[in-house]
C-alpha positions in Angstrom: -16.0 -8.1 -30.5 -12.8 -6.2 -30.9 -13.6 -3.7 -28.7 -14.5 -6.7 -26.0 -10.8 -8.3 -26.5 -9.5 -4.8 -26.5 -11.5 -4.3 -22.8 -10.6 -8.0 -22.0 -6.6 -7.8 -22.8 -6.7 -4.1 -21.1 -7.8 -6.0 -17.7 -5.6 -8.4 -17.7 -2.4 -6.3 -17.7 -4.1 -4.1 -15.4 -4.7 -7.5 -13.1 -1.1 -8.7 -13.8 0.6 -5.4 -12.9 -1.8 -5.2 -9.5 -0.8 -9.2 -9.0 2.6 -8.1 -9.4 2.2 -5.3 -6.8 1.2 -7.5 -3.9 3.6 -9.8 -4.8 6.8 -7.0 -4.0 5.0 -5.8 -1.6 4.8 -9.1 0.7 8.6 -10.1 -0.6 9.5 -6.3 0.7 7.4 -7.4 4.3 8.8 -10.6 4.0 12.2 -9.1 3.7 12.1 -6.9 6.6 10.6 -9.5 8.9 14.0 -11.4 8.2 15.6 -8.6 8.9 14.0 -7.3 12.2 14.1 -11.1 13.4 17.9 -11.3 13.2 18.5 -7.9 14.7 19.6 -6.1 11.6 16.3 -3.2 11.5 13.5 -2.4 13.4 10.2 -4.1 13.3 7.2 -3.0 11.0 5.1 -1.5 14.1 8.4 0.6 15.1 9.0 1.7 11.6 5.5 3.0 11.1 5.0 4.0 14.2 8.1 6.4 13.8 9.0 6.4 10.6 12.2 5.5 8.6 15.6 6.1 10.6 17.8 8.5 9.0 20.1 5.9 7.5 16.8 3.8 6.5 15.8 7.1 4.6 19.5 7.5 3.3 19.1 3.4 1.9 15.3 4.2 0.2 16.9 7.2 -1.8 19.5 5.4 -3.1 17.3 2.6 -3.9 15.1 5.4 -5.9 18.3 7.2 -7.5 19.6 3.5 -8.3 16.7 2.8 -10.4 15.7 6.3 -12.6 17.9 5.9 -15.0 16.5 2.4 -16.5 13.0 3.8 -15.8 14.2 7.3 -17.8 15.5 4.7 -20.1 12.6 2.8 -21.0 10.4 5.7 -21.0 12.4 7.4 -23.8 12.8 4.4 -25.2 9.1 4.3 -26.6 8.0 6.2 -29.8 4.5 5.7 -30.8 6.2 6.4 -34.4 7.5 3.5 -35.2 4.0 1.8 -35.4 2.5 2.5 -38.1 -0.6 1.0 -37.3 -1.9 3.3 -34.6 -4.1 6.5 -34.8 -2.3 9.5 -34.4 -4.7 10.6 -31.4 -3.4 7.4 -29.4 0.2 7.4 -30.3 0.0 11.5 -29.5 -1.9 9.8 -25.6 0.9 7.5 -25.3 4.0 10.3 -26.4 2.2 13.2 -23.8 2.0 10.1 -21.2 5.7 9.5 -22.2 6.7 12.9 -21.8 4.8 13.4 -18.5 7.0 10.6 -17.3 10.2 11.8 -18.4 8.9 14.9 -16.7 8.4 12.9 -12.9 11.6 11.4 -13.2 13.0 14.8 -13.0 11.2 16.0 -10.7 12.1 12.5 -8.7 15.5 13.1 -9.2 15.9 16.6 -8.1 13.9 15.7 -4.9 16.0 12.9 -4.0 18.8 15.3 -3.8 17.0 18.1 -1.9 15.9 15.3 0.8 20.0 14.3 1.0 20.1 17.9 1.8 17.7 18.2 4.3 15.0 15.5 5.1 11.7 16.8 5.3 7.9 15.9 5.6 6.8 18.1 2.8 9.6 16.7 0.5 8.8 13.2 1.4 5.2 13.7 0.7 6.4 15.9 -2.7 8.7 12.3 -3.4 5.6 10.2 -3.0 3.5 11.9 -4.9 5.8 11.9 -8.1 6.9 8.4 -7.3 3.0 7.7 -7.8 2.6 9.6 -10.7 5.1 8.2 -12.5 3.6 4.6 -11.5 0.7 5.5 -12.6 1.7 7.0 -15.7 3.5 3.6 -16.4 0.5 1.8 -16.2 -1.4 3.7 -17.9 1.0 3.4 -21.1 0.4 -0.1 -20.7 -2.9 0.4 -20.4 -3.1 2.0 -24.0 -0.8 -0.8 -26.0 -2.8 -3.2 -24.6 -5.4 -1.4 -26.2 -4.0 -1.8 -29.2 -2.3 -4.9 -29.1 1.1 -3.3 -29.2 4.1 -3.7 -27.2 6.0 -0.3 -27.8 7.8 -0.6 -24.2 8.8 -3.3 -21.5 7.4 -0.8 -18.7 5.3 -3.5 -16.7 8.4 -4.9 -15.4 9.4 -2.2 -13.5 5.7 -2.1 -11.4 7.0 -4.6 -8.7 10.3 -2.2 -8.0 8.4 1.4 -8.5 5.1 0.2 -6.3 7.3 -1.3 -3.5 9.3 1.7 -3.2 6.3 4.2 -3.5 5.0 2.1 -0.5 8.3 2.3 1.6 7.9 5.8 1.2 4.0 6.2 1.4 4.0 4.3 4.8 7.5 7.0 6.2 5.2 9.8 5.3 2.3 9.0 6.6 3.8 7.8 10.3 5.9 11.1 9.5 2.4 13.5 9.2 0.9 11.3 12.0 4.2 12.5 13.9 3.5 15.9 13.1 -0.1 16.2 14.3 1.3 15.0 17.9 3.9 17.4 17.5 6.0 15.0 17.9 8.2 14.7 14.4 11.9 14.2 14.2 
């Protein structure tokens, strides 16, 4: 029966966070509808069609730099120590997860900085891909208190911000590599 609740309270983050997703991500489309319709960006189609324009790309790393450090924040913020009531083998999972986020923000960091250098396809994709990790990490922290029926971090109310942004960026890459097999890339 435990493990069941366990299972059952596990799903329902997992559902919450996914929920909470979709939700950013139609504000984000709602938001650059607006935008587009009173002349202030371009339209979806152009943007994925071309991908971001420099200053677009100069506004989505900023966004990202603006935001690590309350992510770096609550990540360090969590010690599995201070409840007692855990195993050792999951508070060591959720201090390795911890530390493997700590690790992508980093990482997120010091490639936000080389892209302000010089923009480029393989550091965007590089960006995404620690963007995502770092996501996922997050949710999978959750994940395990849930487990347990701990709250050792506030990390699910960062989902909304992180998966929006790992979209923006998802959908420049991609129209970015698209670009690239036409030979066509800025």
């Amino acid at each position: 029966m435990l493990l069941f609740r366990s299972a059952l309270r596990a799903f329902s983050v997992a559902l919450l966070i996914l929920c909470l997703t979709v939700v950013a991500s139609a504000q984000s489309v709602a938001q650059t509808k607006e935008q587009a319709t009173a002349g202030g960006t371009r339209s979806q189609a152009q943007v994925s069609e071309r991908g971001l324009s420099g200053a677009d790309s100069e506004a989505l790393l900023s966004q990202i730099e603006l935001a690590l450090p309350k992510w770096e924040t609550a990540l360090k913020n969590i010690d599995p120590e201070k409840a007692p009531q855990i195993s050792y083998s999951l508070g060591k999972a959720i201090a390795d997860k911890r530390n493997l986020g700590l690790m992508e923000v980093g990482n997120i960091r010091l490639y936000v900085a080389k892209q302000r250098v010089k923009r480029t396809v393989s550091g965007e994709l590089a960006l995404f891909g620690f963007l995502q990790s770092l996501y996922d990490l997050m949710g999978d922290v959750v994940g395990l208190e849930v487990a347990v029926g701990l709250t050792l971090s506030s990390l699910e109310k960062f989902a909304p911000e992180l998966g929006a942004l790992c979209g923006r960026i998802g959908d420049d890459v991609y129209a970015r590599v698209a670009l690239l097999e036409k030979g066509s890339c800025p």
